[in-house]
Biopython code that builds the backbone (N, CA, C, O; Angstrom):
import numpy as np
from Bio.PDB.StructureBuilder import StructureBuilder

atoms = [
    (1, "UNK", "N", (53.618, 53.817, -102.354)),
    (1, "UNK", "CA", (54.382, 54.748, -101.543)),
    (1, "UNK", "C", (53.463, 55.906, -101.152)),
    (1, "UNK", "O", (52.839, 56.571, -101.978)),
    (2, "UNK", "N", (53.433, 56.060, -100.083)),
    (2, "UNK", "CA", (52.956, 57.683, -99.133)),
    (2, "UNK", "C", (53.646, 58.539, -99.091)),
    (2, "UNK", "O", (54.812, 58.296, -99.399)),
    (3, "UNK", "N", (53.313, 59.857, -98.723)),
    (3, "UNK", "CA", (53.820, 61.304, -98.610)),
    (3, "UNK", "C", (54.615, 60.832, -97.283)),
    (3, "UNK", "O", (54.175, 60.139, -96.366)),
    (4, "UNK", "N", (55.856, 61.373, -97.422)),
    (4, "UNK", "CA", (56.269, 61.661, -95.770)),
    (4, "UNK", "C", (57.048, 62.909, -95.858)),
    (4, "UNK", "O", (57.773, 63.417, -96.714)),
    (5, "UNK", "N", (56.557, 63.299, -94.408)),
    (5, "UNK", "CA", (57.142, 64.760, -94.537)),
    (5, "UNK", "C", (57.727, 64.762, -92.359)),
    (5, "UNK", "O", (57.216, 64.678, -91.242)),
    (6, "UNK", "N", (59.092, 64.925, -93.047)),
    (6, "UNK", "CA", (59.795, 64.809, -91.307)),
    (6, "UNK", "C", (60.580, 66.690, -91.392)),
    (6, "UNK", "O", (60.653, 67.547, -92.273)),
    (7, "UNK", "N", (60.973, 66.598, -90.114)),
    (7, "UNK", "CA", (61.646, 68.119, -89.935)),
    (7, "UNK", "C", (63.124, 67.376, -88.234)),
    (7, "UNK", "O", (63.214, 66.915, -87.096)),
    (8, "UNK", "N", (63.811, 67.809, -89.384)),
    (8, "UNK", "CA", (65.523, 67.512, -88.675)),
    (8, "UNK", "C", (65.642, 68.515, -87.371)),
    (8, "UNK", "O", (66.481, 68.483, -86.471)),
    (9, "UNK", "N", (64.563, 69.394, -87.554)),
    (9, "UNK", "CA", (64.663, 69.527, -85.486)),
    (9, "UNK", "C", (64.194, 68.865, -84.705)),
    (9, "UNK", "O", (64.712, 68.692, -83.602)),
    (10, "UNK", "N", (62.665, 68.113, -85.220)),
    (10, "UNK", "CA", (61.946, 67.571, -84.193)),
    (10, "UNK", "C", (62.435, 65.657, -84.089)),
    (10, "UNK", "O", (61.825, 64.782, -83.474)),
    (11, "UNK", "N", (63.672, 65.516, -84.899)),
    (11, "UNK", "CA", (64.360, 64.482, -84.839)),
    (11, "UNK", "C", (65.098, 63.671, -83.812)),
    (11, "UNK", "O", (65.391, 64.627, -83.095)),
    (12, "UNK", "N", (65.516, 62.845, -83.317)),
    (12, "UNK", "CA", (66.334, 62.410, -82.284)),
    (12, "UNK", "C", (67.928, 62.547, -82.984)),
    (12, "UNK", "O", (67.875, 62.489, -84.212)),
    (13, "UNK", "N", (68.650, 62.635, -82.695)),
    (13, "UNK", "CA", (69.688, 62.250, -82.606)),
    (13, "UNK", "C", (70.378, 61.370, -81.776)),
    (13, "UNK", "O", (70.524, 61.618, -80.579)),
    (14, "UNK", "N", (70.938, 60.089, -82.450)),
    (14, "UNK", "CA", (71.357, 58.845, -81.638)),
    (14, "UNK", "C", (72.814, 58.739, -81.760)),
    (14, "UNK", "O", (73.379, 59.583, -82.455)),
    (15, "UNK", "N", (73.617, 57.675, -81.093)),
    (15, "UNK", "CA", (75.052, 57.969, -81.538)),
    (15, "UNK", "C", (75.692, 56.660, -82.294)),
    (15, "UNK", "O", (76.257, 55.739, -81.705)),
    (16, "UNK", "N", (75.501, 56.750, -83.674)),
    (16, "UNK", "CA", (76.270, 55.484, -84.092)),
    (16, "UNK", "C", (77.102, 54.389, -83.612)),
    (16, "UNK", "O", (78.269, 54.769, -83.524)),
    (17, "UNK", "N", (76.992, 53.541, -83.372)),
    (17, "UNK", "CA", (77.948, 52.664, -82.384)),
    (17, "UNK", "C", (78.947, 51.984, -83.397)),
    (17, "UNK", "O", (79.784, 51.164, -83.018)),
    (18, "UNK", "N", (78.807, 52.372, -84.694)),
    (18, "UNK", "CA", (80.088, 51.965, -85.409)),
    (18, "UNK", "C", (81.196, 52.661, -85.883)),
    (18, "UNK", "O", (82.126, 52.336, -86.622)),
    (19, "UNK", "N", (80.812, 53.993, -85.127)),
    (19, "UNK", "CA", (81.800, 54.687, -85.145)),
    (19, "UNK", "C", (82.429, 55.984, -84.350)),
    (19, "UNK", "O", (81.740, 56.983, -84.557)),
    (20, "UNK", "N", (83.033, 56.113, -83.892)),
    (20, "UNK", "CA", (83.906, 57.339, -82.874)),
    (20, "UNK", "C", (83.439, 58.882, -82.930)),
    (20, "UNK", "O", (83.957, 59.647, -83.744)),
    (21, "UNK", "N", (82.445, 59.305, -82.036)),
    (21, "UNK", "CA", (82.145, 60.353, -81.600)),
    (21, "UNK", "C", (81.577, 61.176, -83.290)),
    (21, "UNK", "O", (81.905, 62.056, -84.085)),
    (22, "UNK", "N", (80.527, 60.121, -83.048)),
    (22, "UNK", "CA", (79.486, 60.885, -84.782)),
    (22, "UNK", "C", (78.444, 59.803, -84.162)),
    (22, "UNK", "O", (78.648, 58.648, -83.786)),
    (23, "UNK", "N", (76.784, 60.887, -84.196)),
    (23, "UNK", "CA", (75.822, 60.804, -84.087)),
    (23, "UNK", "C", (74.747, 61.126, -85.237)),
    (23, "UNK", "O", (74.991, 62.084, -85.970)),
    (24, "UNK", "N", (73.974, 60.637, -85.369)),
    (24, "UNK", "CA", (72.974, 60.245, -86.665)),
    (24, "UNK", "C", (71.348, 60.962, -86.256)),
    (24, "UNK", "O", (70.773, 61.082, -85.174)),
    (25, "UNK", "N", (70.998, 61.312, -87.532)),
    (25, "UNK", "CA", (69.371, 61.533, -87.341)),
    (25, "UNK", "C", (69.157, 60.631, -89.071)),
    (25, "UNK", "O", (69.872, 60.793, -90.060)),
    (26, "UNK", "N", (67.841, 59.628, -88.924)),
    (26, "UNK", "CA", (67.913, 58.752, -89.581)),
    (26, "UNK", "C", (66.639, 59.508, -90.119)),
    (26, "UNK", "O", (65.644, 59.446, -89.397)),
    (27, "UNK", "N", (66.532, 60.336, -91.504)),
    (27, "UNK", "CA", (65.536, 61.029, -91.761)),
    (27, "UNK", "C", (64.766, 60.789, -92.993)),
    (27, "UNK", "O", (63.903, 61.559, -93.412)),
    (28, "UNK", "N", (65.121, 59.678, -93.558)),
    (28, "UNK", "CA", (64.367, 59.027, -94.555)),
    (28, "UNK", "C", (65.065, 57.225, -94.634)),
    (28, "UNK", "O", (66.241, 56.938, -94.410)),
    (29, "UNK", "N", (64.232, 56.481, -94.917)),
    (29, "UNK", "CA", (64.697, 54.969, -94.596)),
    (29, "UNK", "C", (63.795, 54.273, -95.559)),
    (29, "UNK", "O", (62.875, 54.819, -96.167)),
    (30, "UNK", "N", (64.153, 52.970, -95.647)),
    (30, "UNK", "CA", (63.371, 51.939, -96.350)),
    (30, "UNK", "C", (62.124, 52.010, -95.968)),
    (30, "UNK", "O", (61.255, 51.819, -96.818)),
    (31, "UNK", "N", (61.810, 52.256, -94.805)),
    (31, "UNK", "CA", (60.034, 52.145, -94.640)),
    (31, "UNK", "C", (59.437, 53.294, -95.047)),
    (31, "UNK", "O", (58.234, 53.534, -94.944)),
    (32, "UNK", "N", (60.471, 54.181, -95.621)),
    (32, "UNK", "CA", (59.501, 55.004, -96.384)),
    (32, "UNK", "C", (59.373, 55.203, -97.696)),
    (32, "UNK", "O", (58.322, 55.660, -98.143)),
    (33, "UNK", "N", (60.786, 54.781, -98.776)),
    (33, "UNK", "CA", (60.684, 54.796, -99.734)),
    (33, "UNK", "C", (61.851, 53.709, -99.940)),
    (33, "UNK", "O", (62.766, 53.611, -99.122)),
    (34, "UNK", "N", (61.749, 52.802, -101.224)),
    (34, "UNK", "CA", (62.738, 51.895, -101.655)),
    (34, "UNK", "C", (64.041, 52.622, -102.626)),
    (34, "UNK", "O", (65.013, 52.011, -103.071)),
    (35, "UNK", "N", (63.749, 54.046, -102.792)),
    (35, "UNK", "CA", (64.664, 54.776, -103.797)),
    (35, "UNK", "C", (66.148, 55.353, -103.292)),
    (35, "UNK", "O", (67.246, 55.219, -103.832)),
    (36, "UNK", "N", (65.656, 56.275, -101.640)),
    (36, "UNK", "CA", (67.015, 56.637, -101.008)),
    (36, "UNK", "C", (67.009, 56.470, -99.415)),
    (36, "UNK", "O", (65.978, 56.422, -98.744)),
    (37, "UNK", "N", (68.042, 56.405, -99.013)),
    (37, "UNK", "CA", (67.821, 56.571, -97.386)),
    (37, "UNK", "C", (68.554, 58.312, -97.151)),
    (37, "UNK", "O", (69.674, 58.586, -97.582)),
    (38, "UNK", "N", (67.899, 59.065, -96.597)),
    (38, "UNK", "CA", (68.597, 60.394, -96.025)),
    (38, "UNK", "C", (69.216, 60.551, -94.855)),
    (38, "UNK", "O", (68.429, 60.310, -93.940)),
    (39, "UNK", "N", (70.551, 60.924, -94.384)),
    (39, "UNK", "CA", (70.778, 60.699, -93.331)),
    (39, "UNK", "C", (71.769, 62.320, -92.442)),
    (39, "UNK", "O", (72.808, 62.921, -92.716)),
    (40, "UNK", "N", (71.051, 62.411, -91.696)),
    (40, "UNK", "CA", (72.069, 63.725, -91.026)),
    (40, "UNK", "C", (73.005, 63.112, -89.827)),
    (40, "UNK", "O", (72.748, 62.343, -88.900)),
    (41, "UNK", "N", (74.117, 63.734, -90.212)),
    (41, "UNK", "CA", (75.265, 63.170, -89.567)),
    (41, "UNK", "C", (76.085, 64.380, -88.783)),
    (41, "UNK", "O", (76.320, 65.537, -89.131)),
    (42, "UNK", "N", (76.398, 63.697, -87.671)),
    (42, "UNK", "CA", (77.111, 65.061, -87.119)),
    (42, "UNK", "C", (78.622, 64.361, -86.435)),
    (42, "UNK", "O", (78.545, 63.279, -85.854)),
    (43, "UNK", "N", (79.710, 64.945, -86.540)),
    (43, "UNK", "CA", (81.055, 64.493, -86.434)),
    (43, "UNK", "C", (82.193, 65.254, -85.694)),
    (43, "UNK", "O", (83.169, 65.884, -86.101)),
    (44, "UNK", "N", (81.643, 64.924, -84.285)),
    (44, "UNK", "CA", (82.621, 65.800, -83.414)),
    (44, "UNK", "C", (84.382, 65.449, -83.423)),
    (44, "UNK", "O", (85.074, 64.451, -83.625)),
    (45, "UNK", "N", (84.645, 67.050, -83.044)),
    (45, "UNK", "CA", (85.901, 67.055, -83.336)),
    (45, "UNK", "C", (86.909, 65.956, -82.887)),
    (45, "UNK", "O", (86.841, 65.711, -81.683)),
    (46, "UNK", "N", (87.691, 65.346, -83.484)),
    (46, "UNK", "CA", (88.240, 63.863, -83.556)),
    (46, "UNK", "C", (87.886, 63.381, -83.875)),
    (46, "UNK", "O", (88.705, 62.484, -84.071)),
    (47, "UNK", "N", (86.433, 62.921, -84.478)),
    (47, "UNK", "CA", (85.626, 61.999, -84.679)),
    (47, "UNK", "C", (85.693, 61.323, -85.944)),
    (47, "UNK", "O", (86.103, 61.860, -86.973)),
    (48, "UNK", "N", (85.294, 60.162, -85.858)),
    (48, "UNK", "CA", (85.742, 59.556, -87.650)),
    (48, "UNK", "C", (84.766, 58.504, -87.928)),
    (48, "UNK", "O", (84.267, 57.865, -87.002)),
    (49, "UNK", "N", (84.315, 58.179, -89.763)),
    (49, "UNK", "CA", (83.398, 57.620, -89.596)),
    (49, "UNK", "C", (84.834, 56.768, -90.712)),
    (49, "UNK", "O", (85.442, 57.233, -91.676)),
    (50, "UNK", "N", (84.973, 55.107, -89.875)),
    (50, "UNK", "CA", (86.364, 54.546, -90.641)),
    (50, "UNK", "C", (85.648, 53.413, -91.845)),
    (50, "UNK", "O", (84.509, 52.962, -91.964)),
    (51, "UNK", "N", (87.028, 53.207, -92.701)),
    (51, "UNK", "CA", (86.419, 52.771, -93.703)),
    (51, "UNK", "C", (85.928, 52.201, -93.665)),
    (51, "UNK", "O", (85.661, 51.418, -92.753)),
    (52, "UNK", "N", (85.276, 52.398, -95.410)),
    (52, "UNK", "CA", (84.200, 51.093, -95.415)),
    (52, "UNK", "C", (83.730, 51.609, -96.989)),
    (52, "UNK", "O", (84.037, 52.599, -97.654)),
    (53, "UNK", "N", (82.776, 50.361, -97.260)),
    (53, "UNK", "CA", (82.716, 50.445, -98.497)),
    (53, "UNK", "C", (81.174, 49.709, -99.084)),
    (53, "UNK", "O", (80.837, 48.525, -99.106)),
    (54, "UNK", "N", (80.310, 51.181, -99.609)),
    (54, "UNK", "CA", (79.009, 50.392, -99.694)),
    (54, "UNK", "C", (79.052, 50.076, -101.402)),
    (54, "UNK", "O", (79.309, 50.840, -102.333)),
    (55, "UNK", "N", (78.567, 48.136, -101.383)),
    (55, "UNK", "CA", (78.807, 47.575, -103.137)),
    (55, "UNK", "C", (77.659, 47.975, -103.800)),
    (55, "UNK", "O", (77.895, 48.014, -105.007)),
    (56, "UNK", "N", (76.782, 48.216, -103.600)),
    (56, "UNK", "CA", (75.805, 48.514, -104.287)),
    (56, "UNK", "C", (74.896, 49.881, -104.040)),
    (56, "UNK", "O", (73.902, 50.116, -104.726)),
    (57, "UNK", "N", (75.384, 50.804, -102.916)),
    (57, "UNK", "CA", (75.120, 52.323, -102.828)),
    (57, "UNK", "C", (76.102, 53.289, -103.464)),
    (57, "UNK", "O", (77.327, 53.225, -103.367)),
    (58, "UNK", "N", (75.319, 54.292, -104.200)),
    (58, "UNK", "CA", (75.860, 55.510, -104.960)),
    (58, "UNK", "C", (75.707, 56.186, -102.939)),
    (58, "UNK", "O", (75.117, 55.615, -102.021)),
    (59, "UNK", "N", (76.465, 57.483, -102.892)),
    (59, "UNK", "CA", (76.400, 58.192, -101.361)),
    (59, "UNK", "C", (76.725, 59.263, -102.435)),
    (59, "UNK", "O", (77.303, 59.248, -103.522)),
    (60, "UNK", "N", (75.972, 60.409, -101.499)),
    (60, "UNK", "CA", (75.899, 61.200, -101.919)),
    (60, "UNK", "C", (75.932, 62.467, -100.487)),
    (60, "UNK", "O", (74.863, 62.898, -100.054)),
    (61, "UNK", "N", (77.144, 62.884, -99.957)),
    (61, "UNK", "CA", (77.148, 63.559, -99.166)),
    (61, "UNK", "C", (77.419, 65.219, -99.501)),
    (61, "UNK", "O", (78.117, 65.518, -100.469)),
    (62, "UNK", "N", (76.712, 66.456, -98.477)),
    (62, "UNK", "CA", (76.596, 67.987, -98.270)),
    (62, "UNK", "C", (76.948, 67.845, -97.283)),
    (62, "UNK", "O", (76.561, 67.048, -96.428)),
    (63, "UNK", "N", (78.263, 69.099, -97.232)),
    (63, "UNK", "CA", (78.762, 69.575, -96.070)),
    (63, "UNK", "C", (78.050, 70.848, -95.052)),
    (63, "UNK", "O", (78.282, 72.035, -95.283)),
    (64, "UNK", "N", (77.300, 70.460, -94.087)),
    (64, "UNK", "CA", (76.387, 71.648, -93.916)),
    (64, "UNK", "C", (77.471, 72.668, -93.055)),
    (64, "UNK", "O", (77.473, 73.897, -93.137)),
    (65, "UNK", "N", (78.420, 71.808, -92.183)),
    (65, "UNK", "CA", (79.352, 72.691, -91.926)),
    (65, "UNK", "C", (80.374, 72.483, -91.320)),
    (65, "UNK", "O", (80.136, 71.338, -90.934)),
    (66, "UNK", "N", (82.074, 72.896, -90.649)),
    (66, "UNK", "CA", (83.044, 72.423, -90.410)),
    (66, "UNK", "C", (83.898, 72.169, -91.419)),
    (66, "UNK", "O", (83.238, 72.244, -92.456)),
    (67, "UNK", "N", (85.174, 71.872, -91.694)),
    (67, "UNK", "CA", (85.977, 71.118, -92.447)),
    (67, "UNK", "C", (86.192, 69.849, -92.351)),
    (67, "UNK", "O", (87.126, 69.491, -91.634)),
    (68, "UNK", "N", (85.414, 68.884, -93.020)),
    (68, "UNK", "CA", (86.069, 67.596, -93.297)),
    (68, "UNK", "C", (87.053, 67.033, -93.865)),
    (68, "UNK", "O", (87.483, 67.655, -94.836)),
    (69, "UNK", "N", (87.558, 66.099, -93.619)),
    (69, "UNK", "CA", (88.702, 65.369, -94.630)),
    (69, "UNK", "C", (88.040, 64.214, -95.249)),
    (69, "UNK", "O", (87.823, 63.191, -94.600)),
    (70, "UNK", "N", (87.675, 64.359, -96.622)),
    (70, "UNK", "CA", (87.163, 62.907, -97.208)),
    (70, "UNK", "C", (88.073, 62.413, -97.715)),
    (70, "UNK", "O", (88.924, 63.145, -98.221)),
    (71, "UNK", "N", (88.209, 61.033, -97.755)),
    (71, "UNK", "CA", (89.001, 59.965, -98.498)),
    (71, "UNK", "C", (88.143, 58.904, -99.160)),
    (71, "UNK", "O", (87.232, 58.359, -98.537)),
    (72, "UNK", "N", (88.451, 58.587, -100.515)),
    (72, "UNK", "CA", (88.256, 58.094, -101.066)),
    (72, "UNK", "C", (88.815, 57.564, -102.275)),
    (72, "UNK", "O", (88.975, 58.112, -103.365)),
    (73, "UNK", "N", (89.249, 55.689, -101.657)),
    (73, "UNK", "CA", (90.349, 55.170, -102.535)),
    (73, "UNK", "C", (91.532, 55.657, -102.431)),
    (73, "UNK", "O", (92.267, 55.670, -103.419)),
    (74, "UNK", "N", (91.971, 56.182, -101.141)),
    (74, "UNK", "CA", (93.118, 56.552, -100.673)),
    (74, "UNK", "C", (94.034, 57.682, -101.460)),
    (74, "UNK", "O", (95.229, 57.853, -101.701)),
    (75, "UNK", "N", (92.187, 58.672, -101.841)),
    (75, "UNK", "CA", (92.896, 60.152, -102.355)),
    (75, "UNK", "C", (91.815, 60.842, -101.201)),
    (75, "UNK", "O", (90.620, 60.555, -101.138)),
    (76, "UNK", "N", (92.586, 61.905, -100.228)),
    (76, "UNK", "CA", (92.496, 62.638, -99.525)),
    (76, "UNK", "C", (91.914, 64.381, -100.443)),
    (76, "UNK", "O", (92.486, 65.169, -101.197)),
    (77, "UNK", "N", (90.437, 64.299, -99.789)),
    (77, "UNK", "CA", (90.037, 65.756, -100.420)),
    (77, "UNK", "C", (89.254, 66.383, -98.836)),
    (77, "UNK", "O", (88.430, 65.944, -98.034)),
    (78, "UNK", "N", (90.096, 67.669, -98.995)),
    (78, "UNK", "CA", (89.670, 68.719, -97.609)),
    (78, "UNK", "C", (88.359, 69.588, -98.193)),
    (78, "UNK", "O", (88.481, 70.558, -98.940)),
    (79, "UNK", "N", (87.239, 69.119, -97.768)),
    (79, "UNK", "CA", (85.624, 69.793, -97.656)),
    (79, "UNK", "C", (85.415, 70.986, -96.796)),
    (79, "UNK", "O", (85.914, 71.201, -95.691)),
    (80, "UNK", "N", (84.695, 71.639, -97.399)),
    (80, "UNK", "CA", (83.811, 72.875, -96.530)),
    (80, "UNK", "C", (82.593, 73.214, -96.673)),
    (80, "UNK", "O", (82.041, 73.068, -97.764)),
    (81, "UNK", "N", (81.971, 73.712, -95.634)),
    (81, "UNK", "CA", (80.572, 73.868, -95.650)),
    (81, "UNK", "C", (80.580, 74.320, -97.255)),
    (81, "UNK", "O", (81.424, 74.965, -97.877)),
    (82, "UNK", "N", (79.447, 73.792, -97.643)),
    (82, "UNK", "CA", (78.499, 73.522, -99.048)),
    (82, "UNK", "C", (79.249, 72.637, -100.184)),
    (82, "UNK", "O", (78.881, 72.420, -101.339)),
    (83, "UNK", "N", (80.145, 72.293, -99.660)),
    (83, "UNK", "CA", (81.036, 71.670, -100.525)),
    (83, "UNK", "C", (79.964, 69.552, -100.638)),
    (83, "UNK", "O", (79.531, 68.779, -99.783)),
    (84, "UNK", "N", (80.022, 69.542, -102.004)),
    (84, "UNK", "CA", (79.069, 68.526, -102.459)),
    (84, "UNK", "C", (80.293, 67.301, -103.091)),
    (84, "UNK", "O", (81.298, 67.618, -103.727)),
    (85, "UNK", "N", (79.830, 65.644, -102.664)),
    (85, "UNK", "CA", (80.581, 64.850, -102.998)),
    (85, "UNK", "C", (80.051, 63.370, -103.618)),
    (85, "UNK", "O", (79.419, 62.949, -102.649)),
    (86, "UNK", "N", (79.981, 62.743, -104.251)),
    (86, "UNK", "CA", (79.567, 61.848, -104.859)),
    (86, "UNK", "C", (80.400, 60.263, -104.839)),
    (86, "UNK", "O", (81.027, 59.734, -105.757)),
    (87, "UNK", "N", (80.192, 59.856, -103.716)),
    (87, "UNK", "CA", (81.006, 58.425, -103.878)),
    (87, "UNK", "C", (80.454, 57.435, -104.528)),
    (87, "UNK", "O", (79.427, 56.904, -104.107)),
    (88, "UNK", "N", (80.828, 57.198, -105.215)),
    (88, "UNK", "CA", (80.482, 55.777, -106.649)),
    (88, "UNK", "C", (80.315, 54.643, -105.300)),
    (88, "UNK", "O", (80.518, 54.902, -104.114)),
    (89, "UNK", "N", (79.797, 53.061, -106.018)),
    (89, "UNK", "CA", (79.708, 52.031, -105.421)),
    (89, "UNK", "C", (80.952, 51.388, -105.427)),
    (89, "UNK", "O", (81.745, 51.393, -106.368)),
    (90, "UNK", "N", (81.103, 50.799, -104.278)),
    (90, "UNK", "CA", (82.538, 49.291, -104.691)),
    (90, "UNK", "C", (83.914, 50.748, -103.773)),
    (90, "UNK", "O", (84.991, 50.384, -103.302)),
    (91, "UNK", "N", (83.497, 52.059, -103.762)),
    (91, "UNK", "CA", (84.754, 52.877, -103.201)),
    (91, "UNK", "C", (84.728, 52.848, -102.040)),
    (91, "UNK", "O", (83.792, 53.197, -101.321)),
    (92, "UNK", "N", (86.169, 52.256, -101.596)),
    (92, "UNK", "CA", (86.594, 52.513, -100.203)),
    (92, "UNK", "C", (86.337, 53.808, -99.968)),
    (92, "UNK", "O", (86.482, 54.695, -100.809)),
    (93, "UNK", "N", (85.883, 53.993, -98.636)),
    (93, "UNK", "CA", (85.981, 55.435, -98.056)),
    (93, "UNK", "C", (85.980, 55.770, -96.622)),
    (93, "UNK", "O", (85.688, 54.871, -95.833)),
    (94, "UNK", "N", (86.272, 56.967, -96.170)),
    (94, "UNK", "CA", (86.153, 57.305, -94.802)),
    (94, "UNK", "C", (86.042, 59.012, -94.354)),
    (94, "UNK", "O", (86.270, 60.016, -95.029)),
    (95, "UNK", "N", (85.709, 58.899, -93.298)),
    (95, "UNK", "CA", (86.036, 60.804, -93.510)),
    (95, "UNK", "C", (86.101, 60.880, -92.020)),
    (95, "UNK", "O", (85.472, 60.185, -91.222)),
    (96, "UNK", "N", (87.197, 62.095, -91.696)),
    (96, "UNK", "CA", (87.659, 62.438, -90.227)),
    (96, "UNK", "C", (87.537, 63.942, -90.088)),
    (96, "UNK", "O", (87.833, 64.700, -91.012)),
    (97, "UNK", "N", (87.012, 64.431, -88.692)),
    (97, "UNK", "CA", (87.127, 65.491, -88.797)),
    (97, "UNK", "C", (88.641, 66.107, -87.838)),
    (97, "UNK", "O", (88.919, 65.615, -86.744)),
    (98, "UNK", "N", (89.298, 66.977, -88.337)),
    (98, "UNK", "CA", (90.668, 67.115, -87.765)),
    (98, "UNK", "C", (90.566, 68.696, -87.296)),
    (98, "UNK", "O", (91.521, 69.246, -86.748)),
    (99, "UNK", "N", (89.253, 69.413, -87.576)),
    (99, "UNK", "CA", (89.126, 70.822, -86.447)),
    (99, "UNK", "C", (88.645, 70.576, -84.995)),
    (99, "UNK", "O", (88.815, 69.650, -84.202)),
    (100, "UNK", "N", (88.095, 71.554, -84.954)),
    (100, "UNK", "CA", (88.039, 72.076, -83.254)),
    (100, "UNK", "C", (86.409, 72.247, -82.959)),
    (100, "UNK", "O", (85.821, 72.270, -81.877)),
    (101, "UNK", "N", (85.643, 72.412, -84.982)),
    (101, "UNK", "CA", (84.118, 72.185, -84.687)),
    (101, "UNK", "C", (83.546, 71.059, -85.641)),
    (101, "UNK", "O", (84.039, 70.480, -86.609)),
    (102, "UNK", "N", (82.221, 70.958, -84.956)),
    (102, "UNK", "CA", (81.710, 69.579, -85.269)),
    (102, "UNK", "C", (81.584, 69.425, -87.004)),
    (102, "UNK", "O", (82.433, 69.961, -87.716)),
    (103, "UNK", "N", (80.887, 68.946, -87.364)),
    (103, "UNK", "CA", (81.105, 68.691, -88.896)),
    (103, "UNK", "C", (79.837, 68.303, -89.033)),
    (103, "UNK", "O", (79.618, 67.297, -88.358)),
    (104, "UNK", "N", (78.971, 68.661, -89.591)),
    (104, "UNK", "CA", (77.497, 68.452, -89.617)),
    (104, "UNK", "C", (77.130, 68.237, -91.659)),
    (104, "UNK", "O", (77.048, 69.153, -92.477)),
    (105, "UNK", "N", (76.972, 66.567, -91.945)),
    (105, "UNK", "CA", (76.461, 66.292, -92.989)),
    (105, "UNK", "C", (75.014, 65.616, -93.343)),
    (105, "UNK", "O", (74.347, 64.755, -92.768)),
    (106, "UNK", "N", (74.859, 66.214, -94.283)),
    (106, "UNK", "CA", (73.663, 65.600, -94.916)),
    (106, "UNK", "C", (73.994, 64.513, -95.844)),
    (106, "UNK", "O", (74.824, 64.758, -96.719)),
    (107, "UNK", "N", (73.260, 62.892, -95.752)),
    (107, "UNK", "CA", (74.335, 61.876, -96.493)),
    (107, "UNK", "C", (72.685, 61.216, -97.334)),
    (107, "UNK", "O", (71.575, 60.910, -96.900)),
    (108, "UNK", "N", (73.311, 61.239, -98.658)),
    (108, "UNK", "CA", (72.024, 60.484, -99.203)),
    (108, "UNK", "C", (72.596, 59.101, -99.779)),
    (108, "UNK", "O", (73.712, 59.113, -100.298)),
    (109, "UNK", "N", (71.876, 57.935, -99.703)),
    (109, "UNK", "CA", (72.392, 56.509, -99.989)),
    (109, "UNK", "C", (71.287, 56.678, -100.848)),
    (109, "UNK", "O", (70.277, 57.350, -100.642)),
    (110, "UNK", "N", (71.743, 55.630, -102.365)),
    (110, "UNK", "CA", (70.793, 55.473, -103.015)),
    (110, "UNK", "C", (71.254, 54.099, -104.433)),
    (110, "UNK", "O", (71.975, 54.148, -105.429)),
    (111, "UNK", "N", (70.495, 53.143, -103.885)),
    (111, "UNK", "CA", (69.279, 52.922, -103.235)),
    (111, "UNK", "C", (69.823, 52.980, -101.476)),
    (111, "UNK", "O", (71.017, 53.115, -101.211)),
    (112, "UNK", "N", (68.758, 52.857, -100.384)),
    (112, "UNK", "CA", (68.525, 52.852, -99.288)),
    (112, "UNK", "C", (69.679, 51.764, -98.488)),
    (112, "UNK", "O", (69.823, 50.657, -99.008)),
    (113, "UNK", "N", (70.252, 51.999, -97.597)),
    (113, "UNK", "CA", (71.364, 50.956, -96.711)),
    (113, "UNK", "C", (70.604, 51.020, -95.568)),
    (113, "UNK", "O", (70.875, 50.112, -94.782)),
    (114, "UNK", "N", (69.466, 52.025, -95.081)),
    (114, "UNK", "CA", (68.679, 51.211, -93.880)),
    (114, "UNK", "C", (67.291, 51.499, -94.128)),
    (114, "UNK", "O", (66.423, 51.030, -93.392)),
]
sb = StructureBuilder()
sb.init_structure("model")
sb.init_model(0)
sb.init_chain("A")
sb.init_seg("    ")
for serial, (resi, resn, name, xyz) in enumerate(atoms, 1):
    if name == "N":
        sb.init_residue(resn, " ", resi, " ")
    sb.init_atom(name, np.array(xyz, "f"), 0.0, 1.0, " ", f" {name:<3s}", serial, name[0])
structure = sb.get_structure()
């Protein structure tokens, strides 16, 4: 393994096609390390990332800002910026944003899903 060193401004942002008005910056991945994938996520208002369920990723999401609604296993918890969450493997989950501003997360998979 090599040093990598990225910066989330000089990033692209693309728009997930698996899910409704939430766009991605893909800022750490398998080709760089086999331990986590890092991912910045951004979740405009309405926007939802619908369930789903990774079997063999721990997720590990930071709310950088907005109010989210996380669900997980069909218990509903309302997030706020800095607010920190830990989804186990095998858990259904989803999260919607139901304000008026975007919802900007930092999501760590571990091990790596891309």
């Amino acid at each position: 393994m090599t040093t990598y060193i990225t910066n989330t401004y000089q990033e692209t942002w693309v728009e997930d096609p698996r899910f409704s008005n939430v766009m991605v910056q893909l800022l750490v991945s398998q080709t760089h390390t086999s331990s986590a994938s890092v991912i910045r996520v951004r979740v405009q208002p309405s926007g939802q990332i619908s369930s789903h369920v990774h079997v063999d990723e721990t997720e590990i999401i930071w709310i950088e800002q907005g109010r989210p609604v996380l669900v997980i296993d069909d218990t509903d918890y309302l997030l706020e910026a800095g607010s920190c969450a830990v989804i186990p493997p095998g858990s259904t989950h989803s999260l919607h944003n139901p304000g008026d501003d975007t919802v900007e997360i930092l999501a760590v998979h571990t091990p790596p899903v891309r």
